[in-house]
C-alpha positions in Angstrom: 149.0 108.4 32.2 148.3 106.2 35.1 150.9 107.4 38.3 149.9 107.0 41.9 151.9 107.8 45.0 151.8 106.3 48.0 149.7 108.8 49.7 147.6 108.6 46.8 147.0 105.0 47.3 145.7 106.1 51.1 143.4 108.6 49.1 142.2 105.6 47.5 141.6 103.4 50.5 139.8 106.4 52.5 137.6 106.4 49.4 137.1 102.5 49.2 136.8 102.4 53.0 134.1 104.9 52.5 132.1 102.8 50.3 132.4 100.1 52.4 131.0 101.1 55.3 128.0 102.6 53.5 127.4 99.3 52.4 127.4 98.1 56.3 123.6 96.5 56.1 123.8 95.2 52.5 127.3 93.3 53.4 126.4 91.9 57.0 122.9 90.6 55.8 125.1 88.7 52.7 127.9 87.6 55.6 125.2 86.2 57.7 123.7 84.0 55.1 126.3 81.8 54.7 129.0 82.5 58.1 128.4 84.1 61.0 127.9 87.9 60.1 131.5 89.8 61.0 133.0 90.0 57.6 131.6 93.9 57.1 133.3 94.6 60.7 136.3 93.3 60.5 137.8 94.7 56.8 135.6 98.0 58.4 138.5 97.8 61.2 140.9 96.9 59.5 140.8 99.5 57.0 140.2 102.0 59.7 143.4 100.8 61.7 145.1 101.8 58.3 143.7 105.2 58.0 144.4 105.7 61.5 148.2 105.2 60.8 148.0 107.6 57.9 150.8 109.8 59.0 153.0 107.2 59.3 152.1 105.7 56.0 152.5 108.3 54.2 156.3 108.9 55.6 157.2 105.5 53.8 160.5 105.8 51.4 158.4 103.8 48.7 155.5 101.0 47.9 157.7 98.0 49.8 157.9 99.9 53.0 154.5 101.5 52.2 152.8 98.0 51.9 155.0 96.5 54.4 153.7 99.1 57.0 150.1 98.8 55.6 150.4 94.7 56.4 151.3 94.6 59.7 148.0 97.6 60.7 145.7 95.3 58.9 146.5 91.7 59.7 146.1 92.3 63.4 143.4 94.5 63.3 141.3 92.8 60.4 142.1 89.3 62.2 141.3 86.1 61.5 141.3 85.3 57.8 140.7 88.1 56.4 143.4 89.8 58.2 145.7 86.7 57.2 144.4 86.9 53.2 145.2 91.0 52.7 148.2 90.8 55.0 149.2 88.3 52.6 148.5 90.3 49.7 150.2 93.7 50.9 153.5 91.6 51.7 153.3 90.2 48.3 153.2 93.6 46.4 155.5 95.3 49.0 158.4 92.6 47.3 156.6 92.6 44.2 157.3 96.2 43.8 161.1 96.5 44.9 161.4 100.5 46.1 159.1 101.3 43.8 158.1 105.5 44.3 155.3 105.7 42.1 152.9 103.0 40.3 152.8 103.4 36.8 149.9 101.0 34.7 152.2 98.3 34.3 153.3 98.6 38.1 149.6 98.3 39.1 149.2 95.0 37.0 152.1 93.9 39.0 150.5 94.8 42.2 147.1 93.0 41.5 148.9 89.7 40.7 150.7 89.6 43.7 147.5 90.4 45.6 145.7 87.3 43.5 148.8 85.2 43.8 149.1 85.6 47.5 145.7 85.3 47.9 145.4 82.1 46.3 148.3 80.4 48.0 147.5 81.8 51.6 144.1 80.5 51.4 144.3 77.6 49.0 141.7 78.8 46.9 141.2 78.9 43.1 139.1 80.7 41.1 135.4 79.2 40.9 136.0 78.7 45.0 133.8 81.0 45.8 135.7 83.5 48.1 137.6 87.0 47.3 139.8 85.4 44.5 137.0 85.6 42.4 136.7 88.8 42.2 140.6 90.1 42.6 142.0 87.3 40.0 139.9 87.9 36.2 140.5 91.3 37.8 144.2 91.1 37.8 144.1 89.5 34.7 142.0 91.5 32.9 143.8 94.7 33.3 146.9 92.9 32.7 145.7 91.4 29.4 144.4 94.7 28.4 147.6 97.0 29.0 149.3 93.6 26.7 146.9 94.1 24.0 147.3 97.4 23.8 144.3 98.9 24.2 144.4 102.5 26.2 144.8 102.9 30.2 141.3 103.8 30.1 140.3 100.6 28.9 142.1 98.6 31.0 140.7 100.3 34.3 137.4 99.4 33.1 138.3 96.0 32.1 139.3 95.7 35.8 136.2 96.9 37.8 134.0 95.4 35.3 135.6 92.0 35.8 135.7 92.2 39.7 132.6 93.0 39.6 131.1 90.4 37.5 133.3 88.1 39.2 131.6 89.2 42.8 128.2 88.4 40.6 129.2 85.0 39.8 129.8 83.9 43.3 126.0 83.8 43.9 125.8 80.5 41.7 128.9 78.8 43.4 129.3 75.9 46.0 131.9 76.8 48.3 134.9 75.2 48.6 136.4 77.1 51.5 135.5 79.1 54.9 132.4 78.4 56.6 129.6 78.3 53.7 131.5 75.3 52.3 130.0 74.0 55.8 126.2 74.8 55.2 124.1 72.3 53.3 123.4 74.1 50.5 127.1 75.2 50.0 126.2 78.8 50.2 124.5 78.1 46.7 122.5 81.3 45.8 124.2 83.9 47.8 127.3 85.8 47.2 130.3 85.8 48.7 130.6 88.9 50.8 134.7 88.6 50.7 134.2 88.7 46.7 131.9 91.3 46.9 134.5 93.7 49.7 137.1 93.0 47.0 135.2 94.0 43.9 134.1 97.3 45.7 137.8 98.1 46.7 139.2 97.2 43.3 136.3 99.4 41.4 137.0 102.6 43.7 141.1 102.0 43.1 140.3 102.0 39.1 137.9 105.0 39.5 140.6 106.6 41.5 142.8 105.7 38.7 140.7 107.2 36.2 140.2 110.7 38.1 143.1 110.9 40.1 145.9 108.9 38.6 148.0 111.5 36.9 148.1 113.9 39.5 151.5 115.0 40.7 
């Protein structure tokens, strides 16, 4: 059964973080065809700002001060939106959770809607906007939906990388509504969103984590 501690969860970043930066060329090239080319650096620093403070992190009482802690590393070192967007989202969970220890499956469901939630309102975006929330929210959803239905754990950590990912997929046929390809001509049409696309590979390595590692004491 699905349980993850909050060093866990920084096992989990240092994995996603990982995965990230080996993607360095593939996301700066998608950033620079539609804004200006910095999205891969900044959730790169950000993420390693995180890490850095590992120690610390992993001192927290539970998820709210964990997440707490893990907001206030990211959003100044991430910056600008970015920074403002998963700031946002750790806040959200680090109420969402209330002195939570350990996530169980229905406590990560919880956490993903407050990360799409917060998303959404901090940046005014919707689905079909063509930004991260298309990748975090069917997502969120999804895994929610699944754990509802009944189907296994296993299922519903599938149902939630395989819908980020699509999600990421479906950005490449979107106008923008928001950030700085809603600006270019073509409304970024034909390229995917690399916010959608940072997302999706964070949320696949957390369910893969979940699938390996999630059960561990």
């Amino acid at each position: 059964m699905i349980r993850i501690s909050c060093e866990q969860y920084l096992e989990y970043l240092e994995i996603a973080a990982e995965a990230i930066r080996q993607q360095k060329d593939y996301i700066t090239e998608l950033d620079a065809a539609i804004a200006d080319g910095d999205h891969w650096l900044n959730v790169t620093i950000g993420l390693d700002k995180v890490l850095a403070q590992r120690e610390e992190l992993s001192a927290s009482r539970d998820f709210t001060e964990f997440f707490k802690k893990l907001a206030m590393a990211v959003m100044p070192a991430m910056g600008g939106t970015s920074g403002a967007l998963y700031g946002s989202a750790y806040l959200s969970a680090a109420k969402a959770l209330a002195g939570s220890i350990q996530m169980d499956a229905e406590q990560v469901a919880v956490m993903l809607k407050s990360w799409a939630e917060a998303i959404m309102a901090r940046g005014n975006a919707k689905p079909g906007d063509k930004t991260m929330v298309d990748a975090i929210w069917p997502a969120a959803e999804g895994y929610e939906a699944a754990l509802k239905e009944g189907k296994t754990e296993q299922e519903a950590l599938t149902a939630m990388k395989e819908l980020a990912l699509a999600g990421a997929e479906r950005t490449r046929g979107m106008e923008a509504a928001k950030g700085r390809a809603s600006n270019q001509p073509d409304k970024g049409v034909g390229h995917l969103d690399p916010g959608a696309v940072t997302m999706a590979i964070q949320l696949e390595c957390l369910a893969n984590y979940l699938e390996k590692y999630g059960g561990r004491d």
